[in-house]
C-alpha positions as CSV (number, residue, x, y, z in Angstrom):
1,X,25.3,4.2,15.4
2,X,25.8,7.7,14.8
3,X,25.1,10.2,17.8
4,X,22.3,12.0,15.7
5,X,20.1,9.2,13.7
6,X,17.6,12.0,12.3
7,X,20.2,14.7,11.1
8,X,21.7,11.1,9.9
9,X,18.9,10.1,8.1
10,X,18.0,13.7,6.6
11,X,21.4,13.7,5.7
12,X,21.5,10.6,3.4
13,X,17.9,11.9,2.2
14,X,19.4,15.7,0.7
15,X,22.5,13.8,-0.1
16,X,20.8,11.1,-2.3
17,X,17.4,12.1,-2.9
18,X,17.7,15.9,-4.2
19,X,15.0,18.5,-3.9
20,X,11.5,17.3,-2.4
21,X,10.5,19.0,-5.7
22,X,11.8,16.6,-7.9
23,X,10.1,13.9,-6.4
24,X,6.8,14.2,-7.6
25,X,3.6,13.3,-5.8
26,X,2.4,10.0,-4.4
27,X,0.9,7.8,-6.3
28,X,-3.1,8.2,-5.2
29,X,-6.4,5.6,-5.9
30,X,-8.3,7.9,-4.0
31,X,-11.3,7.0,-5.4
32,X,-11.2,3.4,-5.2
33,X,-11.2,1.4,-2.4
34,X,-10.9,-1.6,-4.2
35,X,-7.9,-0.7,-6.0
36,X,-6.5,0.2,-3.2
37,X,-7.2,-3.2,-1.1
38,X,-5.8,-4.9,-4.0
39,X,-2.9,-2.9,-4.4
40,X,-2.2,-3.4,-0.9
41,X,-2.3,-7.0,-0.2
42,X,-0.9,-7.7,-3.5
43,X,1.9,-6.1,-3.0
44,X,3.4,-7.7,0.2
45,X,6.1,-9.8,-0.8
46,X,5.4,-9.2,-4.4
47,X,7.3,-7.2,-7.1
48,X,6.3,-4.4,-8.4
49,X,5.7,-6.1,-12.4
50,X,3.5,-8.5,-10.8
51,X,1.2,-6.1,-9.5
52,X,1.0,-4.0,-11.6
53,X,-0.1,-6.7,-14.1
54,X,-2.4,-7.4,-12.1
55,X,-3.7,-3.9,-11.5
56,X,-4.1,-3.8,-15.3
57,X,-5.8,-7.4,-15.5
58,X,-8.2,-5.9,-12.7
59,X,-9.0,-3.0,-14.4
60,X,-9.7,-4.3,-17.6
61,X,-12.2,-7.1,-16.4
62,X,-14.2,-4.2,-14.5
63,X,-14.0,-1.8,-17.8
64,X,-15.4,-5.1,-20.0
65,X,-18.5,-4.8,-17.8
66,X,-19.5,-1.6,-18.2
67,X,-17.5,-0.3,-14.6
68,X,-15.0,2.5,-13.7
69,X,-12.4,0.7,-11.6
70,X,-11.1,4.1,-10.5
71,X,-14.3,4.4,-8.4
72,X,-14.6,1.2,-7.7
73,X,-16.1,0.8,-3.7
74,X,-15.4,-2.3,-1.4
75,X,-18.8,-3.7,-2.2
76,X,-17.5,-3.1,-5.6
77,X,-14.7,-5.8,-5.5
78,X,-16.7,-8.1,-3.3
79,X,-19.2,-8.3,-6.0
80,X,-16.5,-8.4,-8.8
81,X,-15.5,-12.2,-6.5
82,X,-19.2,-13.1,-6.2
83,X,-19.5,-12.5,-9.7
84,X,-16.5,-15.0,-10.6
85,X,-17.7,-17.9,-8.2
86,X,-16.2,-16.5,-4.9
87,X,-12.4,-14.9,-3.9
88,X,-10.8,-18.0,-5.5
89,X,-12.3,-18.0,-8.7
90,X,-11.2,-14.4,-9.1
91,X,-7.9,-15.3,-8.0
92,X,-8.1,-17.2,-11.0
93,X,-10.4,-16.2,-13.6
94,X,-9.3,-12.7,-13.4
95,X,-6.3,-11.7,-11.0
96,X,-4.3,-14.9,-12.5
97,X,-2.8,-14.5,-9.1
98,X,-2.8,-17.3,-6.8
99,X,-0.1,-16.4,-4.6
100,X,-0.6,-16.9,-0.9
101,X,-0.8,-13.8,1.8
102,X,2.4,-14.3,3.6
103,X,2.0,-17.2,6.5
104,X,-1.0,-18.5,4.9
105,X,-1.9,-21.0,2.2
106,X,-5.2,-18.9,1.5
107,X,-5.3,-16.9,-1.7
108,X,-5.2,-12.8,-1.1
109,X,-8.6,-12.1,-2.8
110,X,-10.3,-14.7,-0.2
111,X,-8.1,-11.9,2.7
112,X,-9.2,-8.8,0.9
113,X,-12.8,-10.4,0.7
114,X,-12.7,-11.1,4.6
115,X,-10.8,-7.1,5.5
116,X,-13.5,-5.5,2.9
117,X,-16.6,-7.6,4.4
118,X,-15.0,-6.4,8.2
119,X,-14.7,-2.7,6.7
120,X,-18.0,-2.9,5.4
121,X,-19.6,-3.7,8.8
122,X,-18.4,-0.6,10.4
123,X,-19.6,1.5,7.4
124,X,-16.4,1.6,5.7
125,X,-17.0,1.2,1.7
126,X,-15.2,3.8,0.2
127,X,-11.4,5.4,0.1
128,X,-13.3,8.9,1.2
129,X,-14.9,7.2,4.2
130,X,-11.5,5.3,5.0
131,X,-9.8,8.6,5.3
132,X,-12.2,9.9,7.7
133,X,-11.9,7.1,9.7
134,X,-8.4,5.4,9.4
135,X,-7.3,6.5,13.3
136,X,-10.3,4.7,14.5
137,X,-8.8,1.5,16.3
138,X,-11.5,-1.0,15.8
139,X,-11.7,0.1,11.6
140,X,-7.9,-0.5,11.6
141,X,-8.7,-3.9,13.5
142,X,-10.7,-4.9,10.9
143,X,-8.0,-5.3,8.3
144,X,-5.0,-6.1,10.6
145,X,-7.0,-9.1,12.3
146,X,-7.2,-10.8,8.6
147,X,-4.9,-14.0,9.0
148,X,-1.7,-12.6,6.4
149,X,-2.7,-9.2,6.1
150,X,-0.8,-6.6,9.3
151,X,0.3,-2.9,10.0
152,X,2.6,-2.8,7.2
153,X,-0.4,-3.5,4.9
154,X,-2.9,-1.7,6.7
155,X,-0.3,1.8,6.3
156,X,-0.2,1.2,2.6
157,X,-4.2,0.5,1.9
158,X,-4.5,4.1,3.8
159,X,-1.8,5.9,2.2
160,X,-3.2,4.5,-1.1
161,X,-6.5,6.5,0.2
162,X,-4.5,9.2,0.4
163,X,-3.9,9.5,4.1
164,X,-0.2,11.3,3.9
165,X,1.0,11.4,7.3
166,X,1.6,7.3,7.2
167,X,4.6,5.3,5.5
168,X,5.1,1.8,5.5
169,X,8.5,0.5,6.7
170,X,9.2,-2.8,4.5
171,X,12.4,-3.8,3.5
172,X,13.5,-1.2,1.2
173,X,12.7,1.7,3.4
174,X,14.8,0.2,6.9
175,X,17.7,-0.3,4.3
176,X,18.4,3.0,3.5
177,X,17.6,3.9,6.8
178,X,19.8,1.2,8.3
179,X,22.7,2.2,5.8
180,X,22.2,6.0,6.8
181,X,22.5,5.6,10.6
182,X,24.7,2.8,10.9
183,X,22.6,-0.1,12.6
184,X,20.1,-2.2,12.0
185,X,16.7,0.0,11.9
186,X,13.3,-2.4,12.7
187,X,9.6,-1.3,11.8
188,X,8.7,0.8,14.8
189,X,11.5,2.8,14.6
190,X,11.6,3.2,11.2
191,X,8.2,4.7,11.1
192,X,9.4,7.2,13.5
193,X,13.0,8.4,11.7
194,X,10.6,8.6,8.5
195,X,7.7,10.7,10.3
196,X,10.2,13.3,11.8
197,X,12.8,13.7,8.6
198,X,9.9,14.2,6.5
199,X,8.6,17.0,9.3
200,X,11.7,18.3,9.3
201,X,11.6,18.4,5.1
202,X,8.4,20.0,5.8
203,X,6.6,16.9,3.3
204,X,4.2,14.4,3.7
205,X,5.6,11.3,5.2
206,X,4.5,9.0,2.3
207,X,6.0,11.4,0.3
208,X,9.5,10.5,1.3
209,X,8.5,6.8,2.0
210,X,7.6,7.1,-1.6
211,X,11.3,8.5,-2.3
212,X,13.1,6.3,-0.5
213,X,11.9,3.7,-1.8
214,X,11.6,4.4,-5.2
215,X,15.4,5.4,-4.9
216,X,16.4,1.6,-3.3
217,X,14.1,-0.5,-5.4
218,X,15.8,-2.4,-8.2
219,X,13.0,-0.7,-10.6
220,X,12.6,2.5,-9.7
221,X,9.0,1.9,-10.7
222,X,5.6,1.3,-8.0
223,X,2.7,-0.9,-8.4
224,X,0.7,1.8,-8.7
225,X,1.0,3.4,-11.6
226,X,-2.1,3.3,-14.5
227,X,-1.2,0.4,-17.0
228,X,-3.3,1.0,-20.3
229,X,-5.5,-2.7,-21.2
């Protein structure tokens, strides 16, 4: 390990990252909950071609009935799975995405359907009221206590809202942080190096999650970019 992990890690960031202001700006579905919820669980595990295909399918099957998916509301998706015969119909019908959250056998739209119905009871049903509230401990309870869906998921659903002082620490992310300070780097920690090189960089800290891990993913590409249907 080297004696100073941050000046490490900002290091490896100037060294292989270049100028914050080349990185462009995060990704946002600030307007959407739903798209944001799907986004999120979808994407644990998942790679980034698969999402965003189903982004697109999503998007599509809400534009064919008359909707804007970028404004879509909790409610909004929850009545999208009604619509379809329940989360596991939609799965089906119109995600085409069966794929388990991670430790379960159940389907992620029937674990979005639970987080958004727990959201929904606090008063949570929009990305704007998610933002206000994301600090509160029991609205952050109601989406990590989902069987399959945790922290790491719960950081990305809010920095999909646009909450930019949050980064979420998967696998990518401890890598280069790992290969920057010369041991193995685990969530909580992570979170940390990431929140006080990006103070130091004077950015957001999804910001430079966003770098890092558009600089170690295979693809270079997110899940959350606009597809045109």
């Amino acid at each position: 390990m080297t004696s100073d992990p941050l000046q490490s890690v900002l290091d490896a960031v100037r060294a292989e990252l270049g100028d914050p202001a080349t990185w462009g700006a995060p990704v946002e579905m600030r307007d959407s909950l739903a798209l944001c919820a799907l986004n999120s669980a979808h994407s644990l595990r998942a790679n980034s071609t698969s999402v965003r295909n189903l982004l697109r399918r999503y998007r599509a099957h809400r534009a064919a009935a008359g909707a804007d998916p970028e404004k879509d509301s909790g409610p909004d998706l929850v009545a999208a799975m009604d619509a379809a015969g329940g989360p596991e119909s939609f799965a089906l019908a119109v995600l085409q995405n069966r794929t388990p959250l991670p430790g379960t056998r159940q389907a992620r739209s029937v674990g979005i359907y639970e987080a958004l119905m727990n959201l929904h009871d606090l008063g949570i049903t929009t990305a704007a009221q998610l933002r206000e509230r994301h600090e509160e401990r029991d609205v952050r309870r109601a989406w990590v206590r989902v069987k399959g869906l945790g922290p790491q998921s719960w950081d990305y659903l809010c920095m999909n809202a646009g909450v930019g002082s949050l980064t979420k620490p998967d696998v990518m992310v401890r890598r280069f942080l790992t290969r920057a300070v010369g041991e193995t780097v685990r969530s909580a920690r992570a979170t940390q190096l990431v929140t006080d090189a990006a103070r130091e960089l004077g950015v957001e800290v999804r910001a430079l999650d966003r770098a890092i891990w558009l600089h170690m993913s295979p693809t270079g590409t997110e899940n959350t970019e606009k597809v045109p249907s």
